[in-house]
C-alpha positions in Angstrom: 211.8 208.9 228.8 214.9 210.6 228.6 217.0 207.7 228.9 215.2 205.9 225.8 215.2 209.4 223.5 219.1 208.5 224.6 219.5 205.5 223.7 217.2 205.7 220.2 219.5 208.7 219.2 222.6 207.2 219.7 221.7 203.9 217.7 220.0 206.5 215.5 224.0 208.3 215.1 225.4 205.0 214.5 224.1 203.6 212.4 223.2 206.4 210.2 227.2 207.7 210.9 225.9 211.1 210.9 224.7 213.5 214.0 222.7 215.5 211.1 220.9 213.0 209.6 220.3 211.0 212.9 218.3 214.7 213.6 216.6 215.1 210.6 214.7 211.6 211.0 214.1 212.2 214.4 212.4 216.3 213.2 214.7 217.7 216.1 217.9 220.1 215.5 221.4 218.6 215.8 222.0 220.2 219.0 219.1 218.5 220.4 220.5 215.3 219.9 224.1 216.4 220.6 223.2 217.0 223.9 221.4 213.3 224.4 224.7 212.1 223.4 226.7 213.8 225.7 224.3 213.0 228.6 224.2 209.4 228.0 228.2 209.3 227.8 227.8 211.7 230.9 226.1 209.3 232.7 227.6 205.8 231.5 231.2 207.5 232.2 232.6 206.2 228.4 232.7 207.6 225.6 230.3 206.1 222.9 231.6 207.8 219.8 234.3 209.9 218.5 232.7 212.9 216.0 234.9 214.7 213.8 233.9 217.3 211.2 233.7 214.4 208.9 232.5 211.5 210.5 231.3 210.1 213.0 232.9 206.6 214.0 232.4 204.1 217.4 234.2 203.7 220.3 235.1 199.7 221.2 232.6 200.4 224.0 230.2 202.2 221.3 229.9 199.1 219.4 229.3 196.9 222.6 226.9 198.9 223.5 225.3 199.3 220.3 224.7 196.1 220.1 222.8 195.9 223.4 220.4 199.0 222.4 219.3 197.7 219.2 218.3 194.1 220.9 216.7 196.5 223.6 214.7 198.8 221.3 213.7 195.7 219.0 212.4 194.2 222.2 210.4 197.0 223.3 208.6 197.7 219.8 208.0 194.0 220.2 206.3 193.8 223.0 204.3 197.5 223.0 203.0 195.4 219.5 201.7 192.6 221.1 199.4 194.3 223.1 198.3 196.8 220.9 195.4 196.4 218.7 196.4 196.3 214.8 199.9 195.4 216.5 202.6 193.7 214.0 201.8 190.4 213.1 204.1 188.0 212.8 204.9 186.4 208.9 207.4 184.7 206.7 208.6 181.5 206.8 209.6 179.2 210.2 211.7 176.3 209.5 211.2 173.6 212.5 212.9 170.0 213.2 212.2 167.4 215.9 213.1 163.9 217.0 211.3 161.3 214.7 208.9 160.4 217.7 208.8 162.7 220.0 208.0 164.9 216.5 204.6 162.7 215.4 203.2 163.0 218.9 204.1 166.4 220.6 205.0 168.8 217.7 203.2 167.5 214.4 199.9 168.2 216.0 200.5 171.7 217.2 201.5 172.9 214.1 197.9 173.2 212.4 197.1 174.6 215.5 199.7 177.7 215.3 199.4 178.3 212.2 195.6 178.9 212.9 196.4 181.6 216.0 199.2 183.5 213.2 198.3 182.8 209.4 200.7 184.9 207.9 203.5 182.3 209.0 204.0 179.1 206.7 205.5 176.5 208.4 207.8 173.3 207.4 208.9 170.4 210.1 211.4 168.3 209.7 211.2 165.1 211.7 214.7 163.3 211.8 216.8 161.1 214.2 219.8 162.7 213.1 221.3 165.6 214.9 220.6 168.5 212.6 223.0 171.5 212.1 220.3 173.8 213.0 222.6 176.8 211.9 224.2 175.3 209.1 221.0 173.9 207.3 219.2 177.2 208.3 217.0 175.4 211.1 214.9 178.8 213.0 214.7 176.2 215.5 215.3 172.6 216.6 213.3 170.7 219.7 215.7 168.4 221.7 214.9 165.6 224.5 217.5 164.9 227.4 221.0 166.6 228.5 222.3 169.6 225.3 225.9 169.1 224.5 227.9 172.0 225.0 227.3 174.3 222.0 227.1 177.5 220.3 223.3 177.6 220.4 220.7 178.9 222.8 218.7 177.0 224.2 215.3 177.6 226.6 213.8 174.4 228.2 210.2 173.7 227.4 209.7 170.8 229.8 211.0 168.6 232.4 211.0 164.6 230.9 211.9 161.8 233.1 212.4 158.0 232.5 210.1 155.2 233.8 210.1 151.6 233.3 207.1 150.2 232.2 204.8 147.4 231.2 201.5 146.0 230.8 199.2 144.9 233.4 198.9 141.3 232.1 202.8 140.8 232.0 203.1 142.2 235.7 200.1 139.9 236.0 202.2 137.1 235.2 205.7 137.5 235.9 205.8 140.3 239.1 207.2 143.5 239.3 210.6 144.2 240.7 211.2 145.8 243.8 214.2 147.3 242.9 216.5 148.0 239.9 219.1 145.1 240.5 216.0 143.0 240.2 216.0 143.5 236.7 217.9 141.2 235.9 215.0 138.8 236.3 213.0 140.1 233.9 212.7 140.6 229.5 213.8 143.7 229.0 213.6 145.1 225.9 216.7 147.5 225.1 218.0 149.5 222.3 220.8 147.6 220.7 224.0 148.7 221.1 224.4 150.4 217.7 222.1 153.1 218.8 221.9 156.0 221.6 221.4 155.2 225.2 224.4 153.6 225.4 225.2 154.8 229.1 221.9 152.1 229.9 219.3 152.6 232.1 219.6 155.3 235.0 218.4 155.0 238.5 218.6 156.6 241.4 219.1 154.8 244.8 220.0 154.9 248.4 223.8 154.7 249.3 224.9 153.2 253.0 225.6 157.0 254.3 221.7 158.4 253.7 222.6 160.0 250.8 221.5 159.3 246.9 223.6 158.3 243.5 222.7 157.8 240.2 223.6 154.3 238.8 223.6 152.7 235.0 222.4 149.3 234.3 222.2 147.7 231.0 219.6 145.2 231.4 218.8 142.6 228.7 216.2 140.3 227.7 215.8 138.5 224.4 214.6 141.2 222.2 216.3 144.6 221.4 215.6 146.9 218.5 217.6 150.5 217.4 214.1 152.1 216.9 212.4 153.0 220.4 208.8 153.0 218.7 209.4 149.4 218.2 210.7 149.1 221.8 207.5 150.9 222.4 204.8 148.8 221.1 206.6 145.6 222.3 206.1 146.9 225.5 202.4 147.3 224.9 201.8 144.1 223.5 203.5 142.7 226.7 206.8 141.2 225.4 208.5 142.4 228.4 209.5 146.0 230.8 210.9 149.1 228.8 212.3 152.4 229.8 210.9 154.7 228.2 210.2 158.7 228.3 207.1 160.5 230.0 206.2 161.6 226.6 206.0 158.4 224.9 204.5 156.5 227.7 202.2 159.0 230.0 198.9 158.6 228.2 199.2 154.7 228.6 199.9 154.8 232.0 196.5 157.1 232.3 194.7 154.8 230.1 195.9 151.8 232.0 197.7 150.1 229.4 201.1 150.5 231.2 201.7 150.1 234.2 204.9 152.4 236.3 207.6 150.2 237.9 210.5 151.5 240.2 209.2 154.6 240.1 210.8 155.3 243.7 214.5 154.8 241.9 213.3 156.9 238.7 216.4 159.3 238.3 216.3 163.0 237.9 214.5 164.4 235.1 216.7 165.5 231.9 214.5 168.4 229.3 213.1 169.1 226.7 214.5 172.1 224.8 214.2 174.3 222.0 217.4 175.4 220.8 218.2 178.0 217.9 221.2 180.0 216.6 222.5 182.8 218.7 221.0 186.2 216.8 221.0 189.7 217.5 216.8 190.0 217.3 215.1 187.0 217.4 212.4 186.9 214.9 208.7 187.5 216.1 207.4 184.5 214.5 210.5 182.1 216.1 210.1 183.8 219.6 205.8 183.1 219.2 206.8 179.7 218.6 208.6 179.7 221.6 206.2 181.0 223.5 203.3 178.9 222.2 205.5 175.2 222.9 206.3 176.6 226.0 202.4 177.2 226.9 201.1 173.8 225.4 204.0 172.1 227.4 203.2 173.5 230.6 199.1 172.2 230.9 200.3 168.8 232.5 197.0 167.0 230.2 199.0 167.7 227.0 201.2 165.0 228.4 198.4 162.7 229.6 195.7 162.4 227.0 192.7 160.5 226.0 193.6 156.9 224.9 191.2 154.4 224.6 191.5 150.9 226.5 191.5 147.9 223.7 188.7 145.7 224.3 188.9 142.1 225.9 189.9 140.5 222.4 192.4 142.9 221.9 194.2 142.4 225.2 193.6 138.9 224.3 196.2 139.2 221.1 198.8 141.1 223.0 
């Protein structure tokens, strides 16, 4: 306890700039708080602030360390709120954006949903291909798939999400499956064409001559390619040929039996998913519930899955 009254007095002092007034809103005398001072100084072995009969100003070490008290003591009211009944609730505005797909199917439908749990929070998401300046177009936060560039933003990972090639039953069915990746070239493959992402190709991992593993790039081909992986997608369900494609987009198929996993003992190491946002002093409440609630809807392993129907016989029958 006498470490926080420290700490809260000396953030108290500094950013008031005066030892009196720090004591008068805490309803102590100065030399109350004086002496917190000098036993946190004391203690850390640097001195926090230099006081003058006219001012008081920081040390180098004083503002370092100011910084870290205020995060500390924001986190700490934070988190007594949460648990306490008629706590703060979280409000204002959350600004969101997500990849075009991976947006419609694993963001866009949890949004109703958290604004349910904290209604004093509106809500807008932005659902573009396009690498958004999330600090420079005033983004709270941005949700990312595969390997973050080196940047100035923080980042927390939501979720693991691998690669699988996949097709339909029927087009197994008819032309095999391949045993292993260099068999692909055997195969329509249906790629995204070479003015859009993915341009390393398709990653595998497989066995080298000394017992040990290495990840390898193939660029298949086949006689369809698109730039739009939702189109790559549903050619793959209506049995045009094998795609690569993410756990997210292709996991409930798979459980509904639409799609069928191939190579799946060559799949390479997962990559994330991520939410990244501007480095800040305090993190908003609302922004670090958001966080918290992706984070928790990511983890139960049948958001992934789902319910999807199987098409009847005529439908297959059109694919």
């Amino acid at each position: 306890m006498d470490r926080l009254k420290q700490l809260e007095s000396f953030v108290s002092i500094a950013t008031r700039g005066s030892l009196t007034a720090a004591a008068k809103a805490e309803g102590v005398a100065p030399a109350i708080v004086g002496r917190r001072i000098d036993g946190l100084e004391e203690r850390l072995g640097v001195k926090l602030l230099v006081r003058t009969t006219r001012r008081i100003t920081l040390t180098h070490e004083g503002s370092a360390f100011l910084e870290d008290c205020q995060r500390l003591l924001t986190e700490l009211a934070n988190a007594e709120a949460s648990v306490s009944a008629g706590g703060v609730k979280a409000s204002g505005h959350l600004r969101v954006t997500a990849p075009a797909g991976f947006g419609r199917r694993h963001v866009a439908p949890l949004v109703p949903r958290f604004h349910e749990l904290h209604p004093e929070v509106t809500l807008s998401l932005n659902l573009s291909d396009r690498v958004i300046d999330v600090a420079g177009e005033n983004f709270d936060c941005a949700v990312r798939v595969g390997d973050l560039p080196d940047s100035s933003l923080v980042s927390v990972r939501l979720a693991d999400n691998r690669r699988r090639c996949v097709a339909t039953p029927e087009f197994v069915r008819r032309h095999g499956a391949p045993k292993h990746p260099s068999e692909l070239v055997r195969f329509d493959c249906l790629t995204l064409s070479s003015d859009a992402s993915q341009t390393r190709g398709w990653a595998f991992r497989v066995p080298t001559g000394s017992g040990e593993h290495e990840v390898i790039h193939l660029k298949p081909s086949g006689p369809l390619d698109c730039s739009d992986g939702q189109v790559l997608h549903d050619w793959c369900l209506a049995g045009h040929g094998v795609a690569w494609r993410s756990t997210w987009e292709v996991e409930a198929e798979i459980d509904a039996g639409l799609l069928v996993p191939l190579l799946d003992d060559f799949a390479a190491p997962p990559n994330g998913i991520y939410a990244v946002f501007p480095q800040r002093k305090h993190l908003p409440l609302r922004v670090r519930l958001w966080l918290d609630f992706l984070k928790a809807n990511y983890a139960r392993p049948e958001f992934w899955g789902g319910t999807i129907a199987r098409p009847s016989t005529t439908e297959e029958s059109h694919r």
